[in-house]
C-alpha positions in Angstrom: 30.5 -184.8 -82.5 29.3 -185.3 -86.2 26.4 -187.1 -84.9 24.6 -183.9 -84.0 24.7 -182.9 -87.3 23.1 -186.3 -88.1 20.6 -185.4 -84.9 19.6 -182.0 -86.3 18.9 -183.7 -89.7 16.9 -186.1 -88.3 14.7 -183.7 -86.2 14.3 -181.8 -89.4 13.1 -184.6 -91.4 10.7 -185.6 -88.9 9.2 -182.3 -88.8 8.8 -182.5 -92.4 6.9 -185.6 -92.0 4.3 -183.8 -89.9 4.0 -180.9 -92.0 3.6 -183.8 -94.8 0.3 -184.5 -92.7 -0.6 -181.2 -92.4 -0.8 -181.2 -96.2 -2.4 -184.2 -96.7 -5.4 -183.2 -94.0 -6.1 -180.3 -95.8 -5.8 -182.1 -98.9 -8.6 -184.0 -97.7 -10.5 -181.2 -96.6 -10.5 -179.8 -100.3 -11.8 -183.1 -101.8 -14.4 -182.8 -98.9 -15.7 -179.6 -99.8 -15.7 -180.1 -103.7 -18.0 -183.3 -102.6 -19.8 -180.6 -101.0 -20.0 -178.3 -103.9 -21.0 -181.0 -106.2 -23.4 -182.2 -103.8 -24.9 -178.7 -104.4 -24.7 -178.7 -107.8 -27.0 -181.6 -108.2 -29.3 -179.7 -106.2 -29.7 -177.4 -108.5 -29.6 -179.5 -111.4 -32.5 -181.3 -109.7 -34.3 -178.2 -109.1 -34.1 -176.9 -112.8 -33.2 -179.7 -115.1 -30.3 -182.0 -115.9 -27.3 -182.3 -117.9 -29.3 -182.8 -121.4 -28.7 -185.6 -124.4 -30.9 -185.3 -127.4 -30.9 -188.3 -129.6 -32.7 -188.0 -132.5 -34.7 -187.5 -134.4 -36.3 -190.6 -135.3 -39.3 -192.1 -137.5 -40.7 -195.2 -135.9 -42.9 -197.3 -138.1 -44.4 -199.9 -136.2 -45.6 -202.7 -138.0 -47.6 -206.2 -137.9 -46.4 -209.1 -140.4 -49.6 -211.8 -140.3 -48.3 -215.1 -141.7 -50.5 -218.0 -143.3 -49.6 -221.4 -143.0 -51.0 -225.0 -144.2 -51.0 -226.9 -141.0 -52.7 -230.5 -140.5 -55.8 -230.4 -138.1 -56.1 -231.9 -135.0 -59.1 -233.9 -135.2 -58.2 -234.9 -138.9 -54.9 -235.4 -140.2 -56.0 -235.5 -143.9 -57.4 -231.8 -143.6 -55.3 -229.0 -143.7 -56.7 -226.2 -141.9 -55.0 -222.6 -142.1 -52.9 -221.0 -139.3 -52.3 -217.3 -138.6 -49.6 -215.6 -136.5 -48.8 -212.1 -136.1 -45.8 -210.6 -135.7 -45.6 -207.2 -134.2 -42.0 -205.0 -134.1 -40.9 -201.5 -135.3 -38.8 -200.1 -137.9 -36.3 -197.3 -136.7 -35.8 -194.9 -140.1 -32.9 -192.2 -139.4 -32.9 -188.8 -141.9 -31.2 -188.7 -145.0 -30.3 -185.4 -143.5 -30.1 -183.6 -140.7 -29.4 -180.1 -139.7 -29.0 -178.3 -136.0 -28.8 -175.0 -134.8 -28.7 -174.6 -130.7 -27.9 -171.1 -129.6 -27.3 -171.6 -125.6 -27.6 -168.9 -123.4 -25.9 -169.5 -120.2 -26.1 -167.8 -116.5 -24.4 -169.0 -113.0 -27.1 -170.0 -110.4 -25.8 -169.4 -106.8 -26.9 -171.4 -103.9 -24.6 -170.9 -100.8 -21.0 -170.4 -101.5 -21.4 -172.5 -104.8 -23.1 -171.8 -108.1 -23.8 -174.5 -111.1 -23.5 -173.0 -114.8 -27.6 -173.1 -115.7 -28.0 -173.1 -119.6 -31.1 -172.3 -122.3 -30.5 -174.1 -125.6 -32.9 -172.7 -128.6 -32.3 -175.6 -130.9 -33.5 -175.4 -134.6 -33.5 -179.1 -136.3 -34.7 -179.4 -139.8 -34.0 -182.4 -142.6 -35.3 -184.7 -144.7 -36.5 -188.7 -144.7 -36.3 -190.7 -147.8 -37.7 -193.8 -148.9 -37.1 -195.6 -151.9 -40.3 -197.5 -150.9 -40.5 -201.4 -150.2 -39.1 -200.8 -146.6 -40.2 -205.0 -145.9 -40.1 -207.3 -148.2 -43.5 -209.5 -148.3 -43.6 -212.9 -149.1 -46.4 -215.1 -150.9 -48.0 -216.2 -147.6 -47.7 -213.2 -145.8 -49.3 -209.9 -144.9 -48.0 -206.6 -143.7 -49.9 -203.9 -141.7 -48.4 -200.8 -141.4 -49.4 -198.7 -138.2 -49.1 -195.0 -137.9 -45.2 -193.9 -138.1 -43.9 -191.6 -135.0 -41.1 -189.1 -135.1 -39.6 -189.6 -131.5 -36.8 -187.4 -130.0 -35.1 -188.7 -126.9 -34.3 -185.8 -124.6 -32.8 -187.3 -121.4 -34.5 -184.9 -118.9 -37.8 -183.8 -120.5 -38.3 -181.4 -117.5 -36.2 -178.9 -119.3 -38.5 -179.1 -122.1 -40.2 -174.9 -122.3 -42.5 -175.1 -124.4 -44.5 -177.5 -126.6 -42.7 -178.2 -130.3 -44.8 -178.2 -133.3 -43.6 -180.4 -136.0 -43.6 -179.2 -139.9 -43.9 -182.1 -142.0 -44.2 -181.4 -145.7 -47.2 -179.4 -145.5 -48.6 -181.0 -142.4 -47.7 -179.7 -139.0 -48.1 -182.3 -136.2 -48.0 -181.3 -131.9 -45.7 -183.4 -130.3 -46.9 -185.3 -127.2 -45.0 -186.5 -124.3 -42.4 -189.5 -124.1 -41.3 -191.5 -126.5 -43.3 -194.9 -126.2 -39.8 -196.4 -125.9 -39.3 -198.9 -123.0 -35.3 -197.8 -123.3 -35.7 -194.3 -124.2 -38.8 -193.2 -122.6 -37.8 -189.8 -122.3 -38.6 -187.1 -125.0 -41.5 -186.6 -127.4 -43.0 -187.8 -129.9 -45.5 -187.0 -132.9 -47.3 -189.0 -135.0 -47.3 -188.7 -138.5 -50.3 -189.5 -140.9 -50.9 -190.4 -144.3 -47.2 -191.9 -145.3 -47.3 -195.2 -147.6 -44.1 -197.0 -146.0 -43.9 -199.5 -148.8 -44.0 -196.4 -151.9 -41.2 -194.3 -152.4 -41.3 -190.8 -150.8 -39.5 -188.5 -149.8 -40.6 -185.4 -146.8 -38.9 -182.3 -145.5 -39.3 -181.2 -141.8 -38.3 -178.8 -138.9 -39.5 -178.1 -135.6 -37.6 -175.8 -133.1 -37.1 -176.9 -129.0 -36.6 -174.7 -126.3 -35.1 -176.7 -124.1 -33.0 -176.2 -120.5 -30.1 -177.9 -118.7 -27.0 -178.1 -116.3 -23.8 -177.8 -117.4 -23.5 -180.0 -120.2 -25.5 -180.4 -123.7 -25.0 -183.4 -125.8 -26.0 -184.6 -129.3 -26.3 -187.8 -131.2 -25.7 -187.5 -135.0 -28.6 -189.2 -136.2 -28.2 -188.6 -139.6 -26.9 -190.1 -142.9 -25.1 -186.6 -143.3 -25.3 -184.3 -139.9 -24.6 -181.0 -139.7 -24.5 -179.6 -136.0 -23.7 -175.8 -135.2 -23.7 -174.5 -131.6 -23.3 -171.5 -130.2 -23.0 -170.1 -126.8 -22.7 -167.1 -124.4 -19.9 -169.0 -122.0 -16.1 -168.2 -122.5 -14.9 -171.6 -121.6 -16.5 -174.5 -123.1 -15.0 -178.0 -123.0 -15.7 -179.9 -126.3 -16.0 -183.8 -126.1 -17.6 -187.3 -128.0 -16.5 -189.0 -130.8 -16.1 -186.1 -132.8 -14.4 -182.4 -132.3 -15.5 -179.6 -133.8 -14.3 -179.1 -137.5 -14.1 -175.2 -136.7 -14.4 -173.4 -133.6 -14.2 -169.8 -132.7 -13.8 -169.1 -128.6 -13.8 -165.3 -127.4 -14.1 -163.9 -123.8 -18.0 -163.4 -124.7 -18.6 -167.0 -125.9 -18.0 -169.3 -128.7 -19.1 -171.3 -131.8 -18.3 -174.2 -132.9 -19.6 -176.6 -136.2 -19.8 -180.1 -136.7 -20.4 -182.2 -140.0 -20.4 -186.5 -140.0 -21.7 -188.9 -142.1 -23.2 -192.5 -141.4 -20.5 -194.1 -142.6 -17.9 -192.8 -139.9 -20.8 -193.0 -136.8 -22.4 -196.6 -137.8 -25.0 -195.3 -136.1 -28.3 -197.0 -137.6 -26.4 -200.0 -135.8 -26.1 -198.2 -132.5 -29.4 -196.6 -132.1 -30.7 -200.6 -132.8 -28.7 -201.3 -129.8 -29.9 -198.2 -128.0 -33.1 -199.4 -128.1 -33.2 -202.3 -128.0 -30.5 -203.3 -125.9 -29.9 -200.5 -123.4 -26.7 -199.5 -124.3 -24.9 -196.2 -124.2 -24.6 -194.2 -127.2 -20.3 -194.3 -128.4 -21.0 -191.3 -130.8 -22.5 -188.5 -129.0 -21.3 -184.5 -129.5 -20.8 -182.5 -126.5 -19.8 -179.2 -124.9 -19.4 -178.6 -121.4 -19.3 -175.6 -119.9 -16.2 -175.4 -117.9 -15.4 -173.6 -114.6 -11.2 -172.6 -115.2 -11.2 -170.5 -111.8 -12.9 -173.9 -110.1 -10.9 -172.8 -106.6 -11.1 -176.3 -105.3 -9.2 -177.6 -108.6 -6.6 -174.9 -108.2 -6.1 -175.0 -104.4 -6.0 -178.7 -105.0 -3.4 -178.5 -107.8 -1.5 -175.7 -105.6 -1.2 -178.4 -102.5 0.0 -180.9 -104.5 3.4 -178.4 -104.8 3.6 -177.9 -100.9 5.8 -180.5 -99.6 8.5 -179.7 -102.4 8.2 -175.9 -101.1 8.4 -176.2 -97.5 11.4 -178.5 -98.0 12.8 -176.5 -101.0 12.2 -173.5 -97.4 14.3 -176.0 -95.0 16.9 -176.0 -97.8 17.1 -172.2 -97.8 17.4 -172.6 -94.2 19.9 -175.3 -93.7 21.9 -173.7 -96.5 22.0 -170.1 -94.5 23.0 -172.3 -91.7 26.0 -173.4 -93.4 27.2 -170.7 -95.4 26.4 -168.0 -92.4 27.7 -170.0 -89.7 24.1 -169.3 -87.9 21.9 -171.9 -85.5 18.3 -171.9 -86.5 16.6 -174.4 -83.9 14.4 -177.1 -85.4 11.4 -175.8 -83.7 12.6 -172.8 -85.8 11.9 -174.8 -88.5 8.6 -175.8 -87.6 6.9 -172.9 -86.5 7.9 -171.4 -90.4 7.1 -174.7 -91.8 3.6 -174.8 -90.3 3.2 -171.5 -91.9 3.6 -172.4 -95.2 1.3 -175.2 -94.2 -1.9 -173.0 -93.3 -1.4 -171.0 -96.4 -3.0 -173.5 -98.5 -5.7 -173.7 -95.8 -5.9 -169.8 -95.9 -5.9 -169.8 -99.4 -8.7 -172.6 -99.4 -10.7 -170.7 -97.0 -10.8 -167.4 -98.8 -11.2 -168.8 -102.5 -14.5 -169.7 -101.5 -15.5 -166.3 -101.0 -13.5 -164.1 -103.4 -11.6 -164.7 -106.8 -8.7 -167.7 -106.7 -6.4 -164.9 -107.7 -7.1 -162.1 -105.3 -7.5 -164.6 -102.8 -3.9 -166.2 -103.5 -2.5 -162.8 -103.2 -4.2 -161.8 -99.6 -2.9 -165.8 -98.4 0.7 -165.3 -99.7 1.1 -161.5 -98.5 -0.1 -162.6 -95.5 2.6 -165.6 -94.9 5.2 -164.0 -96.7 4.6 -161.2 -94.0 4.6 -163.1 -90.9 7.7 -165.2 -92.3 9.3 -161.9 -92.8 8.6 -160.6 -89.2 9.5 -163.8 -87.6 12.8 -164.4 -89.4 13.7 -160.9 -88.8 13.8 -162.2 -85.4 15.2 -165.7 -85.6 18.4 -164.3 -87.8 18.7 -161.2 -85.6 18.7 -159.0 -88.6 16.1 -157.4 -90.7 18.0 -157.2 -93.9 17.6 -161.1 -93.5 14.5 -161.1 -92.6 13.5 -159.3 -95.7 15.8 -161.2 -97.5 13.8 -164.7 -96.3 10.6 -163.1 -97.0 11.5 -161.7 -100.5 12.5 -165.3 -101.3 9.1 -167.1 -99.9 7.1 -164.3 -101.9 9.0 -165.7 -105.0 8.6 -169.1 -104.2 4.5 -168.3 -103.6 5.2 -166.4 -107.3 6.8 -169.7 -108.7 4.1 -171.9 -107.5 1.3 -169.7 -108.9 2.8 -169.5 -111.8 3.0 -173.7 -112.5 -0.6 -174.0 -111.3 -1.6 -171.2 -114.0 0.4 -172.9 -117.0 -1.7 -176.3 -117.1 -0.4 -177.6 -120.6 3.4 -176.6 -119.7 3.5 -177.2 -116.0 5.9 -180.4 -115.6 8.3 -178.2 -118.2 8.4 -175.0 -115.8 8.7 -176.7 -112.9 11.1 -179.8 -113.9 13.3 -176.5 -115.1 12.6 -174.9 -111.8 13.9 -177.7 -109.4 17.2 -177.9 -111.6 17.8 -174.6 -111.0 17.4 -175.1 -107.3 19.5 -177.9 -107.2 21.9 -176.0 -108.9 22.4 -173.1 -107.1 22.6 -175.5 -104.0 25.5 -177.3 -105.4 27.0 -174.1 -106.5 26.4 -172.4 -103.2 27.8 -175.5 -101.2 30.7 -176.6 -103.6 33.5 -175.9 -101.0 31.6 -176.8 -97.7 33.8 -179.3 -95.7 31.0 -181.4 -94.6 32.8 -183.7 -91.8 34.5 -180.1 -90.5 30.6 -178.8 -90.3 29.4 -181.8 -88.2 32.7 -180.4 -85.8 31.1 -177.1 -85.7 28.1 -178.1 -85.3 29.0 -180.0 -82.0 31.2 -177.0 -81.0 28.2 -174.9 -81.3 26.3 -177.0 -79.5 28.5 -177.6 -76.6 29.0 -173.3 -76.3 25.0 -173.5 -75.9 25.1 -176.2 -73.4 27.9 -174.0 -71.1 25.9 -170.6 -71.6 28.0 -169.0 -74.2 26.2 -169.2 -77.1 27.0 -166.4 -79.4 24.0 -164.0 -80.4 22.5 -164.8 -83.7 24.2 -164.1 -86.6 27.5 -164.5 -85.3 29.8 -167.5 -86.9 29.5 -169.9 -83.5 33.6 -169.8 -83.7 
């Protein structure tokens, strides 16, 4: 007879296991639709402009070294004719220093049910280049011509560009013209500068201002010998990343500031823009800020769902338990119809969420559930009081869950604490339970269902 104890655990397991694939179907169907939404965002990205990356700014002084050499000739060894070859290559000067101001103004562009965070940076860059003259060292036989130096700025999607920067230099001021003449940064502007001696020492101040706009991220290369960066922004939750934090940072529910300052020596990054341009590779040290999306429903319906197996079996505990201690059949189909309800909340709640706020939409999916549950188990235990009972506890299961999705930083803590509780209670609840007497009853019950005398629900089975 204790085998049908066995057999009803068995049943219950397995209809845990297709609930399991309930979950893990919808699951999918959340990663499906955030493809979707980020499918959309790109749109829109591609419509306006991209995520941006300024690097620079830079002074370019492109050069020609023409070297003489004795060579014998051809037609007569004893003559020694002279030989020229030219050289040609650039010389990649970074500021002595270099300050930033970007004030970003940011606004939500819907398409559909999705929206991408749309930004407008006004960025003011001033600082100064130095020279302490002598920038190539010629040699007897040799000959340098200097070209006219460019000050290039790489900005990685120059459609966002507004309007046309005008570069102050010294007392000059200089337009800036498109691209960057670059084969591995082709992308930003450039200006070029006249009248500088390269091989004299000098030393120029300059500024220009860039209106500039973007998609959801705005990054920054330190260019500097000593940088200092300051943004600041209209959006309530950035997401600062790169090599380098933000030495302060203010973040209110209108917006926030933040402040960087680095210096060549931690960024190496004379050595890195070489490689940047000449080589094609990514940039290590870049600043960033991203403006971040924290009621993102597909990232909090997907970090809800990855909590529903434990509930619905932590619910088939509460059943089996009430079973036990009540003395009360609940059929495994029983089981299932309640499990499968807890199951289509997370669809529900996925479903909603895209229309209305994650919160108000958690509430409408869980009072919903919680309310059927209630109505059905009123039913199943033939008894209200239980029924409300059930429900009462599936609302603060629903209450527990929302609370470990909302505390991201402490959410292993709340809900490693949670589960011992549960287990506790269990083994408090069920410290006197005879369990080889229970498979007897269980058989017993089974065998007054079989003859037609099955007692009402709520009755012991005795």
């Amino acid at each position: 007879m204790k085998y049908s104890l066995f057999a009803k655990i068995s049943l219950i397991f397995l209809i845990t296991i297709f609930l399991a694939i309930g979950l893990t179907r919808i699951s999918f169907l959340i990663d499906e639709r955030a493809a979707r939404r980020n499918e959309v965002v790109a749109g829109i990205a591609a419509a306006t402009a991209r995520d941006q990356t300024l690097v620079g700014p830079v002074l370019v002084v492109p050069y020609t070294r023409i070297v003489k050499t004795q060579t014998p000739s051809e037609k007569d060894e004893t003559k020694m004719i002279e030989v020229e070859k030219r050289y040609s290559d650039e010389i990649y000067l970074l500021p002595a220093e270099l300050d930033v101001q970007a004030n970003l103004n940011t606004e939500q562009i819907r398409r559909s049910l999705y929206h991408a965070v749309v930004f407008g940076a006004s960025i003011a860059v001033k600082g100064r280049f130095a020279s302490e003259g002598g920038l190539l060292k010629v040699e007897p036989n040799e000959q340098i011509t200097f070209g006219d130096p460019r000050l290039i700025v790489g900005v990685s999607d120059p459609r966002g560009i507004l309007r046309a920067p005008v570069l102050a230099w010294a007392e000059q001021r200089f337009d800036f013209l498109p691209g960057t003449a670059e084969e591995k940064m082709p992308n930003g502007i450039q200006a070029h500068i006249r009248g500088l001696n390269p091989q004299a020492p000098w030393s120029v101040e300059f500024s220009f201002s860039l209106d500039l706009r973007g998609t959801q991220s705005f990054d920054l290369a330190p260019v500097g010998d000593t940088t200092r960066i300051s943004v600041r922004g209209n959006w309530p939750h950035p997401s600062f990343y790169g090599q380098f934090l933000p030495e302060t940072r203010e973040v209110t529910a209108t917006g926030f500031s933040a402040a960087w300052s680095t210096t060549r020596l931690a960024t190496n990054m004379i050595r890195q823009l070489f490689d940047h341009l000449r080589n094609n590779r990514a940039l290590d040290t870049l600043i960033g800020v991203r403006f971040m999306d924290p009621t993102d429903s597909y990232v909090q319906t997907d970090r809800a769902i990855k909590y529903g197996l434990l509930f619905v079996g932590l619910t088939f505990v509460a059943f089996f338990l009430f079973e036990i201690l009540k003395r009360l059949a609940i059929h495994p189909l029983q089981y299932g119809f309640a499990g499968a309800a807890l199951v289509l909340f997370y669809l529900l709640l996925l479903a909603l969420s895209e229309h209305l706020d994650f919160a108000l939409s958690y509430a409408i999916a869980t009072l919903g559930c919680v309310a059927l549950l209630t109505y059905y188990l009123a039913h199943v235990l033939g008894s209200p009081r239980w029924g409300i009972g059930f429900g009462a506890l599936i609302g603060a299961v629903f209450g527990l869950l929302y609370v470990l999705i909302s505390l991201e930083d402490h959410a292993l803590l709340a809900g490693s604490v949670s589960l011992f509780g549960c287990l506790a209670l269990a083994m408090v609840l069920t410290r006197k339970v005879d369990w080889y007497q229970l498979g007897d009853v269980f058989g017993a019950r089974r065998g007054k269902v079989a003859n037609g005398g099955a007692a009402p629900a709520g009755s012991d089975g005795g």
